[in-house]
C-alpha positions as CSV (number, residue, x, y, z in Angstrom):
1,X,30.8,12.0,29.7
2,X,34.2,10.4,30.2
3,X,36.7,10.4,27.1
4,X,40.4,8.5,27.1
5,X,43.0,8.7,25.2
6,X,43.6,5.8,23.5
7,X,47.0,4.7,24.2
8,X,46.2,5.4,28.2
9,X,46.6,2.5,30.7
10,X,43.1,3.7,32.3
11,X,41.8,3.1,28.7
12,X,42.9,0.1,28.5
13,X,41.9,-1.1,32.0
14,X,38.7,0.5,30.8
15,X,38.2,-1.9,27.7
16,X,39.0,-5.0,29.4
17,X,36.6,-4.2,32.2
18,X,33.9,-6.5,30.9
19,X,35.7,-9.5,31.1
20,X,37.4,-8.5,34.9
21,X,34.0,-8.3,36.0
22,X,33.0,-11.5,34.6
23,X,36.1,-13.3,36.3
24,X,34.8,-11.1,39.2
25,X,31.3,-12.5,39.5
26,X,31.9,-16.3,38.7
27,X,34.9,-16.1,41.6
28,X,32.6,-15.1,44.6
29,X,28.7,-16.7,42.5
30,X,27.5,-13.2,42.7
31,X,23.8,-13.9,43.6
32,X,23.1,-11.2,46.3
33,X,23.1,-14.0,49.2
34,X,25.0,-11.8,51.4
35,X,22.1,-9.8,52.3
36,X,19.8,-12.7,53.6
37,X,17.0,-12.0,51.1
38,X,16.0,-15.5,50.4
39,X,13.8,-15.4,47.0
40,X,16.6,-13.4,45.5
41,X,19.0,-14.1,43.1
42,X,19.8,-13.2,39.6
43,X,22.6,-14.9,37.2
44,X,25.1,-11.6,36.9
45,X,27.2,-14.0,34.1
46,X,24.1,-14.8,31.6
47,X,23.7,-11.1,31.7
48,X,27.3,-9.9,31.0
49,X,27.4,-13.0,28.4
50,X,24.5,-12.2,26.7
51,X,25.2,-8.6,26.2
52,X,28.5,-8.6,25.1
53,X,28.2,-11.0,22.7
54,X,24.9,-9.4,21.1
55,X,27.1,-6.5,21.1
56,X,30.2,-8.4,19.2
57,X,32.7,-6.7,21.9
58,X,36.1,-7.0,20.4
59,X,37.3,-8.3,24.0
60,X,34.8,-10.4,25.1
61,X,36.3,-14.2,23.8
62,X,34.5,-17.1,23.7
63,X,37.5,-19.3,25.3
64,X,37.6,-16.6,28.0
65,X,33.7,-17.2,28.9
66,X,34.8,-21.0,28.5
67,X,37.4,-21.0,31.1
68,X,35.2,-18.8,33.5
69,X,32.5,-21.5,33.4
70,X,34.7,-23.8,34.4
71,X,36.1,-21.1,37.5
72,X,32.6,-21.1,38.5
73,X,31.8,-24.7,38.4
74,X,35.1,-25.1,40.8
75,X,33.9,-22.3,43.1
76,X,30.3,-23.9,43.2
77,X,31.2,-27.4,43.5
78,X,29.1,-27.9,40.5
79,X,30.7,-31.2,37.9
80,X,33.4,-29.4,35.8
81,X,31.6,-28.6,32.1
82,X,28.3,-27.7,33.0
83,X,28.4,-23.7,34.0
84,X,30.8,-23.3,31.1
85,X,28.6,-25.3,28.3
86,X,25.7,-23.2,29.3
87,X,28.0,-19.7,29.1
88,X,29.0,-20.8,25.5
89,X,25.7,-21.8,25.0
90,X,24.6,-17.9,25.4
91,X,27.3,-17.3,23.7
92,X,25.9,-19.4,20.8
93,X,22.6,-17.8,21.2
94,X,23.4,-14.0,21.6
95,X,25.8,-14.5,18.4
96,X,22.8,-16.4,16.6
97,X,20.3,-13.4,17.2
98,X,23.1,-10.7,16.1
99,X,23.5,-12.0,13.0
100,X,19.3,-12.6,12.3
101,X,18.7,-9.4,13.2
102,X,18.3,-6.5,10.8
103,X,17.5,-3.6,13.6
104,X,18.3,-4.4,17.0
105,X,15.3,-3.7,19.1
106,X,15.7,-3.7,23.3
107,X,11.9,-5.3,23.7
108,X,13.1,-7.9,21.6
109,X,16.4,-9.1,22.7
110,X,14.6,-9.2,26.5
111,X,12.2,-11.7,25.6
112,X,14.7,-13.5,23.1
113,X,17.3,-13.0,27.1
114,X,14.2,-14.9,28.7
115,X,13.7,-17.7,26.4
116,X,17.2,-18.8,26.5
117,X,18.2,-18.3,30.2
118,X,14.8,-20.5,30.7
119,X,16.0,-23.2,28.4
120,X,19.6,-23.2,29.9
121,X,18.1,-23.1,33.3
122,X,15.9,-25.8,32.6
123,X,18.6,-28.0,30.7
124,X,21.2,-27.6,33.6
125,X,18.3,-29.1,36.1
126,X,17.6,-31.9,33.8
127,X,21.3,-32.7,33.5
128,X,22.1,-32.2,37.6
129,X,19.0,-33.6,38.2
130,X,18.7,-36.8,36.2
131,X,22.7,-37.9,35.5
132,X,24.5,-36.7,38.8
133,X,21.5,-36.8,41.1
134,X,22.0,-33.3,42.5
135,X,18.9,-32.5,45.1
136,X,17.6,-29.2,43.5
137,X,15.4,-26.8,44.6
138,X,13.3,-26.1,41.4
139,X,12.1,-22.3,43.2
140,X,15.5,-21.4,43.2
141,X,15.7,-21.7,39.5
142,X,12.4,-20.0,38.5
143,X,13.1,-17.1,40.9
144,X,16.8,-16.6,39.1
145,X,14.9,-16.4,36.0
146,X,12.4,-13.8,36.7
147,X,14.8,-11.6,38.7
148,X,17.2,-12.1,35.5
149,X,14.8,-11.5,33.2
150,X,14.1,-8.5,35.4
151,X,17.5,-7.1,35.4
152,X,18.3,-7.2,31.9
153,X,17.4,-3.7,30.9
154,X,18.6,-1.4,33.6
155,X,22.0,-3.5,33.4
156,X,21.8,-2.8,29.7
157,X,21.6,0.8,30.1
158,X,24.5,0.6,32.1
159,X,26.1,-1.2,29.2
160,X,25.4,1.1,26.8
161,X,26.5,4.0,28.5
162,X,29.9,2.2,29.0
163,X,29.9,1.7,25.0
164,X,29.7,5.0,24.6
165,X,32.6,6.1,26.5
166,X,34.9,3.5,25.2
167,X,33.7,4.1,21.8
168,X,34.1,8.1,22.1
């Protein structure tokens, strides 16, 4: 296991790792397209979002997710707002279910991961759909859902273990 001391600059590269990798992952839309598998592709944000702020991470800021959103609607060419309103609105979410819950249970924060990444994903259509007459590919959305949904809990074990070294 890897132990810091606390008043190291590794340590406190270390703590601020979440939120590098966030900036990291809006700045090149990290959704596996590079390897030419074409029903793949998973929202690394939501993930990272939703984790972090179950998990109350001292670093992890609100305004920070905020001004990512709006890096990532830049870098997509998406209208300026939307990628960040549905980053706070995990935000909202994840915050919601870790104050309603009593004893946090992995089975349940999944499904609780897959009903609001669905109705995000399905109000972002709706909005690009209907108001700036975006031509959307509706496959695209359901397939970053499942594969989402998929990868929540082997990215939360990597999580965890990461909490436990900054914590020790």
């Amino acid at each position: 296991m890897i132990s810091f001391q606390k008043k190291n600059w590794i340590y406190k590269f270390y703590t601020w790792l979440p939120v590098l990798l966030l900036y990291i992952s809006v700045l090149n839309e990290f959704d596996l397209n590079y390897i030419n598998i074409q029903y793949f592709s998973f929202n690394f944000p939501f993930l990272l979002i939703f984790y972090f702020a179950i998990k109350e991470y001292s670093r992890f800021d609100f305004l920070l997710v905020f001004i990512a959103g709006l890096i990532n609607d830049t870098v997509v060419g998406l209208p300026l707002g939307i990628s960040s309103c549905s980053y706070i609105l995990v935000c909202i979410f994840a915050a919601y279910l870790r104050n309603i819950t009593i004893r946090p249970n992995l089975i349940k924060d999944w499904f609780y991961f897959l009903f609001v990444i669905s109705l995000i994903n399905s109000i972002n259509y709706s909005v690009l759909f209907f108001f700036f007459s975006f031509e959307l590919d509706i496959m695209f959305y359901v397939v970053n859902n499942f594969f989402t949904f998929l990868l929540y809990v082997p990215v939360t074990y990597f999580f965890d273990k990461y909490l436990e070294a900054i914590n020790d």
